[in-house]
C-alpha positions as CSV (number, residue, x, y, z in Angstrom):
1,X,79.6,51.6,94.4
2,X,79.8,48.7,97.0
3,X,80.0,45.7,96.0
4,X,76.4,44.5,96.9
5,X,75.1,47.7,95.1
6,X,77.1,46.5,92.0
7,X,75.4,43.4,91.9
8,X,71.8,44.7,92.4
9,X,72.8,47.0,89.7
10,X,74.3,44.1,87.2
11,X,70.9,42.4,87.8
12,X,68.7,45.2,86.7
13,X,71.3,46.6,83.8
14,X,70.7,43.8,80.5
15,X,67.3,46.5,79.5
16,X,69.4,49.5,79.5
17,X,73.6,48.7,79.1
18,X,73.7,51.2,76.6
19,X,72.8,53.7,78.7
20,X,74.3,52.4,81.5
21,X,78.0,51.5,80.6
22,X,80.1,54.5,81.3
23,X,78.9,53.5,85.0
24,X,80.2,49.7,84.0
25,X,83.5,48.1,83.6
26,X,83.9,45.8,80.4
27,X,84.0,42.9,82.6
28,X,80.9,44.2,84.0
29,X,79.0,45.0,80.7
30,X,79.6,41.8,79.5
31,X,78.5,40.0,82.3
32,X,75.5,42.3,82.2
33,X,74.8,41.2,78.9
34,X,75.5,37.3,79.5
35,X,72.9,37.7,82.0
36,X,70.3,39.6,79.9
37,X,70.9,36.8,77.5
38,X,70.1,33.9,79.5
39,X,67.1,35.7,81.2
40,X,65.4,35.6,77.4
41,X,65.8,32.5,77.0
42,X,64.2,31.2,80.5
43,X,61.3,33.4,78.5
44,X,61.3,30.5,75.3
45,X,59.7,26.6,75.9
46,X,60.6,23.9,73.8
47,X,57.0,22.2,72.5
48,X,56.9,18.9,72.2
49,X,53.5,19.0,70.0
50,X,54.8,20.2,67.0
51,X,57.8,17.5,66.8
52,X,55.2,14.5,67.8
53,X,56.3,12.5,64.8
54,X,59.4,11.3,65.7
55,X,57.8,10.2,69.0
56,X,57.6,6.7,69.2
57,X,54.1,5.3,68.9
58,X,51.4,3.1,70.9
59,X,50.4,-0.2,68.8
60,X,46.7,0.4,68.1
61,X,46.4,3.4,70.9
62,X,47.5,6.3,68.4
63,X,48.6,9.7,70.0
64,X,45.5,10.9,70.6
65,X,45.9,14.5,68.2
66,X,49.0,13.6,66.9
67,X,48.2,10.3,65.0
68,X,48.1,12.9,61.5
69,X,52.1,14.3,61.3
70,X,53.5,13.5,58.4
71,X,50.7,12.0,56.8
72,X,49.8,12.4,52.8
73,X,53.7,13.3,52.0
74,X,55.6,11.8,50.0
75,X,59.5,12.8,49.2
76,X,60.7,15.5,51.4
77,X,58.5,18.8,50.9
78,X,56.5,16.8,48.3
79,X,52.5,15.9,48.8
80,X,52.1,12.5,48.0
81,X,48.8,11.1,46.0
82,X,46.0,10.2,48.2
83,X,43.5,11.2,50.3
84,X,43.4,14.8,51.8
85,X,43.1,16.1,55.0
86,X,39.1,15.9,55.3
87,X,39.8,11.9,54.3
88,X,37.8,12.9,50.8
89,X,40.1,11.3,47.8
90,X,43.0,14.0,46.7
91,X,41.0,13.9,43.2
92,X,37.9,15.2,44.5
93,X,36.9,18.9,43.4
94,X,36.9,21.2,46.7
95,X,34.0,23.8,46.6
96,X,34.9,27.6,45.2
97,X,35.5,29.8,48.5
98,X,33.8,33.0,47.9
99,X,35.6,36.3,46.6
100,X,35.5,37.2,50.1
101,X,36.9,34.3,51.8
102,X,39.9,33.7,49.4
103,X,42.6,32.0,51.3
104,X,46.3,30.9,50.7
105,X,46.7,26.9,50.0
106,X,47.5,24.7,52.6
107,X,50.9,23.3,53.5
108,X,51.8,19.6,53.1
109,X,51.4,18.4,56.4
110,X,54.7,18.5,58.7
111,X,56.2,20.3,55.5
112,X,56.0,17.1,53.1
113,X,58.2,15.2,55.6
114,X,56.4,11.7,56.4
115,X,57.1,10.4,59.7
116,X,59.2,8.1,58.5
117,X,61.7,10.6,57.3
118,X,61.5,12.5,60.3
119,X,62.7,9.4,62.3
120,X,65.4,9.0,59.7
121,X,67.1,12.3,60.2
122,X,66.5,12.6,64.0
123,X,65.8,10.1,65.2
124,X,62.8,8.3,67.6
125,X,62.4,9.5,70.8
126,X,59.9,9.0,74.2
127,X,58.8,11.7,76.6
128,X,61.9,10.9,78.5
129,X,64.1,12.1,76.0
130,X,62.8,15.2,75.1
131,X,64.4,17.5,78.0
132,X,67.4,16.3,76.3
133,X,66.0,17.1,73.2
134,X,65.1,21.0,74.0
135,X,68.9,20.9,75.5
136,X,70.2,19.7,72.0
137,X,67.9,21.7,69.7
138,X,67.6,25.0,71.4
139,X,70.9,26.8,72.7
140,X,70.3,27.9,76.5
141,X,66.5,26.5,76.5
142,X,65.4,24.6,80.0
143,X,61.8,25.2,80.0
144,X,59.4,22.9,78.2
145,X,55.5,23.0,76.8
146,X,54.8,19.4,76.6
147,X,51.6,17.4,75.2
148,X,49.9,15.3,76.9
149,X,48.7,13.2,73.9
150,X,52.7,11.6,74.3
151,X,52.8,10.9,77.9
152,X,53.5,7.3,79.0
153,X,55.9,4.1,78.0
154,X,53.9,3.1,74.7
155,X,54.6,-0.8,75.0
156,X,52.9,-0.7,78.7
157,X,48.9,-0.4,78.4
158,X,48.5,-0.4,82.0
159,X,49.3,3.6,82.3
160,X,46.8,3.9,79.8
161,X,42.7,4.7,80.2
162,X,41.6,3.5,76.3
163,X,43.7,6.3,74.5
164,X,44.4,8.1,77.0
165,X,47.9,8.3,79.3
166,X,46.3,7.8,83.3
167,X,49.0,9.5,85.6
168,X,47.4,8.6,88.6
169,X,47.7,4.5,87.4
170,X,50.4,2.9,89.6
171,X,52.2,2.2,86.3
172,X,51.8,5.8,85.3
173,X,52.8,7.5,88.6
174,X,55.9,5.2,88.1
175,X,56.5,6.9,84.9
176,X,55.7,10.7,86.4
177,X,58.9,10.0,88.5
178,X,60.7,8.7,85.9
179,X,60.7,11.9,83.8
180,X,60.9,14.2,87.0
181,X,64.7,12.3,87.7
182,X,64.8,13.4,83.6
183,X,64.0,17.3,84.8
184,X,67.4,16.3,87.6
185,X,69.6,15.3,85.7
186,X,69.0,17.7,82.3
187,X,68.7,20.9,84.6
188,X,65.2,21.3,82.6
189,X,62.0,21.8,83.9
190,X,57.9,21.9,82.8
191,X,56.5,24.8,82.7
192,X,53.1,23.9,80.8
193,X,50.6,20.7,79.7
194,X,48.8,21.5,77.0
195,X,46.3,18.6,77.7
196,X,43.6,17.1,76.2
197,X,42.7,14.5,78.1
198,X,39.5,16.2,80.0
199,X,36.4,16.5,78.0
200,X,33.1,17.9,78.1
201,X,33.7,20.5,80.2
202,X,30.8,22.8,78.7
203,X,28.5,20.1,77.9
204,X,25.3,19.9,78.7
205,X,25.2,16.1,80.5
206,X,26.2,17.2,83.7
207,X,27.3,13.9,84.5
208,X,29.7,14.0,81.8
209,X,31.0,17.4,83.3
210,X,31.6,16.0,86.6
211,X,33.9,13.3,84.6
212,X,35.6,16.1,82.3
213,X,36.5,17.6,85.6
214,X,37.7,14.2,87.1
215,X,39.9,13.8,84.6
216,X,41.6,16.5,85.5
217,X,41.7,16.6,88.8
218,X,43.8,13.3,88.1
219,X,46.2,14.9,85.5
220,X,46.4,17.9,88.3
221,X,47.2,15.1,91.1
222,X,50.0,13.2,89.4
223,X,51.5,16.0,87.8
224,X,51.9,17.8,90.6
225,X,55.5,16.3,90.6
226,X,56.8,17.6,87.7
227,X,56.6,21.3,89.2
228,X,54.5,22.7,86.4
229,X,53.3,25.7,86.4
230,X,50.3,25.7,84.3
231,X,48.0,23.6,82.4
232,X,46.0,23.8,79.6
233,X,42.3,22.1,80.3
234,X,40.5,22.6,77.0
235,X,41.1,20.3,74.1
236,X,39.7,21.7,70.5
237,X,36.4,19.6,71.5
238,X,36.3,20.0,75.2
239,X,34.2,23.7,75.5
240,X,31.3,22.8,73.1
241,X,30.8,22.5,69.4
242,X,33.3,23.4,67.3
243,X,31.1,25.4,65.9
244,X,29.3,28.0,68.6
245,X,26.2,29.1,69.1
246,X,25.2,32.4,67.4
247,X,22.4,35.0,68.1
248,X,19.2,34.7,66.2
249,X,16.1,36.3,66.3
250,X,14.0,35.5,69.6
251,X,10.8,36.0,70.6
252,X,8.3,38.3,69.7
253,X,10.5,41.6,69.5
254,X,12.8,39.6,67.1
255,X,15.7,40.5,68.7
256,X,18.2,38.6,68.0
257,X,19.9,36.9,71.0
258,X,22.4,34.4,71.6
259,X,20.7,32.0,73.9
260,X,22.0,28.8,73.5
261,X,25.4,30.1,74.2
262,X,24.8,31.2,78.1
263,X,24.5,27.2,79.4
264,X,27.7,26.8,77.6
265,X,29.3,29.3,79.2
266,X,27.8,28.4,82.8
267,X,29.0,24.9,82.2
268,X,32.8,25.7,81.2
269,X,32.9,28.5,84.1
270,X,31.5,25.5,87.1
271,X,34.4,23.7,85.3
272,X,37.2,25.8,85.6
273,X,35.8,27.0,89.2
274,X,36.4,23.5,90.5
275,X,39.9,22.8,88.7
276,X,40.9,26.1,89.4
277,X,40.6,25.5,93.2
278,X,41.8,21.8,93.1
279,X,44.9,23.4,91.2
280,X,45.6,26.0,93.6
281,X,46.2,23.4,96.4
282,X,48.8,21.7,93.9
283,X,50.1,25.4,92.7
284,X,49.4,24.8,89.1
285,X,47.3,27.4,87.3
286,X,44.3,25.7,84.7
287,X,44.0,28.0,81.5
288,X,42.2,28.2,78.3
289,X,43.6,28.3,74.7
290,X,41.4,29.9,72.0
291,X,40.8,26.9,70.3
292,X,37.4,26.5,68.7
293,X,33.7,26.9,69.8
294,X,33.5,28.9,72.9
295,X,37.0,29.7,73.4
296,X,37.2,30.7,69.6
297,X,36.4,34.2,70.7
298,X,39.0,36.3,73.4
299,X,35.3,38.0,74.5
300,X,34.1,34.7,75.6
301,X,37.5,33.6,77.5
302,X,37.5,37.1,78.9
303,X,34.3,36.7,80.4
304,X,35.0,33.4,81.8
305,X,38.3,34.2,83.7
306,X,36.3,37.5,84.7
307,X,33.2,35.5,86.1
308,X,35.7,32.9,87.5
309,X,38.1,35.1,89.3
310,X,40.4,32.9,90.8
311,X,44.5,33.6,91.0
312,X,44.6,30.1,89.3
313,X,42.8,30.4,86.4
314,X,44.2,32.2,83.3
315,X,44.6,32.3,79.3
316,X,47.2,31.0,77.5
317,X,47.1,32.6,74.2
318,X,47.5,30.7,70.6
319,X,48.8,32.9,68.3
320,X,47.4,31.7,65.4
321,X,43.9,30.1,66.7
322,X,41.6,32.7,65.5
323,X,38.7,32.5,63.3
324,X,39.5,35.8,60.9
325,X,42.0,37.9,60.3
326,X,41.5,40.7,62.9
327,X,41.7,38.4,65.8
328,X,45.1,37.9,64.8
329,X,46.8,40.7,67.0
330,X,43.3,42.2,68.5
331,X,43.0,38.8,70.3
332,X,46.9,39.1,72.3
333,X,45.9,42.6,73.1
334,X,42.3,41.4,74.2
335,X,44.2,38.4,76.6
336,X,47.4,39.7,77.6
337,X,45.9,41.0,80.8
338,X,44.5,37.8,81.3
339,X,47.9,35.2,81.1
340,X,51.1,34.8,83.2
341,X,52.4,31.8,82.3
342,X,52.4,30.1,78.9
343,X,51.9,31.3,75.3
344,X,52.1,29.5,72.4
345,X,54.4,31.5,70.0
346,X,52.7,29.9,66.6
347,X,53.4,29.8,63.5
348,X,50.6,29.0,61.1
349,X,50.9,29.9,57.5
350,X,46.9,29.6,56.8
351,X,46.8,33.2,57.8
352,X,49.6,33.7,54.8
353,X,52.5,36.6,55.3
354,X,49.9,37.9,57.7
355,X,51.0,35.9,60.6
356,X,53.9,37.9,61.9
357,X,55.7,36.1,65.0
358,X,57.5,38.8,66.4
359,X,54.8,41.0,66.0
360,X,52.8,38.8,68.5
361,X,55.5,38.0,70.4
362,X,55.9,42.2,71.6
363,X,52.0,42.4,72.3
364,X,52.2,40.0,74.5
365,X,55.1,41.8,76.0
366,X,53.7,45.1,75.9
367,X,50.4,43.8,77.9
368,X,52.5,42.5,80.6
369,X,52.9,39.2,80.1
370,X,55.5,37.6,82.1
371,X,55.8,33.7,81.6
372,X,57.2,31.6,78.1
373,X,56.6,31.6,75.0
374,X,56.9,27.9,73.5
375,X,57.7,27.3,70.2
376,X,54.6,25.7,68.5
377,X,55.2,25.4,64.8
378,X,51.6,24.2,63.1
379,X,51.7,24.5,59.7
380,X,54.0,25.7,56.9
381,X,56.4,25.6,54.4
382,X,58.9,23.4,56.6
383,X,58.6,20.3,59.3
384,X,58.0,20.9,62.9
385,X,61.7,20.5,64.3
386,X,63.2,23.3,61.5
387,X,59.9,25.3,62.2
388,X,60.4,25.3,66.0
389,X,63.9,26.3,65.2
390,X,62.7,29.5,63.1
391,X,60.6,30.4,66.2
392,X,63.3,30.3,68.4
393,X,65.1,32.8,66.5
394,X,62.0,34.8,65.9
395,X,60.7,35.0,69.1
396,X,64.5,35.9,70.6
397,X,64.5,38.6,68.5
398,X,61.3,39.9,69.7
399,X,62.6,39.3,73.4
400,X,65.9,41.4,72.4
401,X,64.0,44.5,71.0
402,X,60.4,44.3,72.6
403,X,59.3,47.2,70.7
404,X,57.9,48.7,68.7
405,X,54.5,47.6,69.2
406,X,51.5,48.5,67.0
């Protein structure tokens, strides 16, 4: 075998070394393996949204969604007394939940750890310190899956919009480069926003559409120089109520239609038309999450890329953001088809023992998807930084053994 053969051969050998090594050397198999190795791990992102309590905070600007981690805990892995999540006093009966809908109890938030014990055992950091972070925390991670609810230098306002980090500011844009020389010097890079910052992007004030979309055209524009590859446009408000329309009877054959849905769906699909195409001049793909409302169900998403049909407009799948129990696994198998670049590998224990990460990540595998899985821990039994952790090692085990897959 020439040498040039060899090394085509090395690259294509981590899936099948078992097979393969009585045509390998030892020095060979191992380097095989090595490089099997660090392909799966270009496969895992670090998340910066899980871990948003130790992020250092804005004076009176919040974090936009995560103001809430580590709130209502007292000692570590204990609730403490006061009010709930809903902002209803702790003492307050809850209503019965039907037989049917019988769910496990809710996690302490961020595990019982306030934030305040978070910062004590690792520290406060900014935006700018979190490609060192991933470095630190996750063995052989470069890629990252950051939030932009913690973008900006909290003590300037002037990179800010109200709540809201401006990247297009001149203060802003200043920052931008700041955390690309970050990306240099760490060997790291960004390969997903989830953002929030648009909004009403299936509203029904067209004028506050037209904004939505402004928005981010903006975020699309100065992020541009952080080479991601993909952003996430649809906050859990951004694609109508929470709550979607359902069908009802109509008429006077009583049918029952879903009406109210449709402008919805025309509004979020002129949306994504016109970041999709501002996004492909920049090279960053705009994708929806299954959050709630429209994009609650995969159907819905499904027949938005589908309507939409442009190369830069895809899903990135939540594992866990489903409204019942089927959609758990049905849902990857329904978008897989559908995403490339991003997936949030989630944990979330409101779906109990049900929620089975490796599971979820080998659909996603199985359907072709090709991009990173980053390491969103929601809710559970332990704080986002040792949650993220368990991911890591879940989702690498998933990415070492890809099947089975049922």
């Amino acid at each position: 075998m020439s040498s040039l053969d060899r090394r085509d051969f090395l690259k294509s050998a981590g899936a099948g070394l078992t097979a393969a090594g009585v045509m390998l050397t030892p020095r060979e198999r191992a380097l095989a393996q090595a490089d099997a190795e660090k392909n799966r791990l270009l496969r895992i992102a670090a998340c910066s949204y899980p871990i948003r309590s130790i992020f250092k905070s804005r004076a009176g600007g919040g974090r936009g969604a995560g103001g809430g981690a580590g709130r209502g805990a007292g000692a570590a892995g204990q609730p403490a007394p006061g009010p709930d999540r809903a902002g209803a006093p702790a003492t307050a009966p809850a209503p019965a939940p039907s037989p049917a809908a019988q769910l496990p109890p809710r996690s302490p938030v961020n595990g019982g750890w306030t934030t305040a014990q978070m910062k004590e055992k690792y520290g406060e950091i900014t935006m700018l310190d979190f490609p060192q972070f991933t470095k630190d925390t996750f063995p052989g991670v470069t890629h990252m899956d950051i939030f932009s609810g913690l973008f900006g230098d909290v003590t300037d306002d002037s990179m800010f919009a109200g709540r809201t980090f401006d990247p297009m500011s001149p203060s802003g844009r200043k920052w931008l480069d700041k955390l690309a020389s970050k990306l240099v010097t760490t060997g790291t890079k960004v390969q997903h926003i989830s953002n929030n910052a648009p909004t009403n992007l299936a509203g029904p004030d067209e004028a506050l559409r037209k904004e939505g979309v402004a928005v981010a055209k903006r975020w699309l524009e100065g992020c541009a120089v952080l080479g991601v590859k993909s952003m996430r446009m649809n906050s859990p408000q951004a694609l109508g109520p929470s709550i979607r329309p359902n069908a009802i009877p109509r008429s006077n054959d009583g049918y029952p239609r879903n009406l109210d849905i449709v402008p919805l769906l025309n509004a979020a699909i002129e949306s994504y038309k016109e970041m999709a195409d501002y996004g492909g001049n920049l090279g960053i793909r705009v994708t929806f999450e299954n959050h709630w409302g429209l994009a609650a169900d995969p159907m819905n998403i499904r027949i938005m890329l589908d309507t939409i049909n442009h190369p830069y407009c895809e899903a990135s799948p939540d594992f866990c953001n489903w409204e019942h129990e089927y959609m758990l696994f049905n849902g990857l198998k329904a978008l897989a088809p559908y995403s490339h670049t991003n997936v949030h590998a989630k944990y979330w224990d409101r779906w109990g023992d049900r929620n089975d990460v490796q599971r979820s990540t080998r659909i996603m595998l199985a359907g072709g998807f090709k991009g990173t899985f980053a390491l969103e821990y929601e809710e559970g039994p332990l704080n986002g930084i040792e949650g993220a952790k368990y991911l890591y090692k879940e989702v690498l085990a998933a990415l070492t053994t890809p099947t089975p897959v049922v």
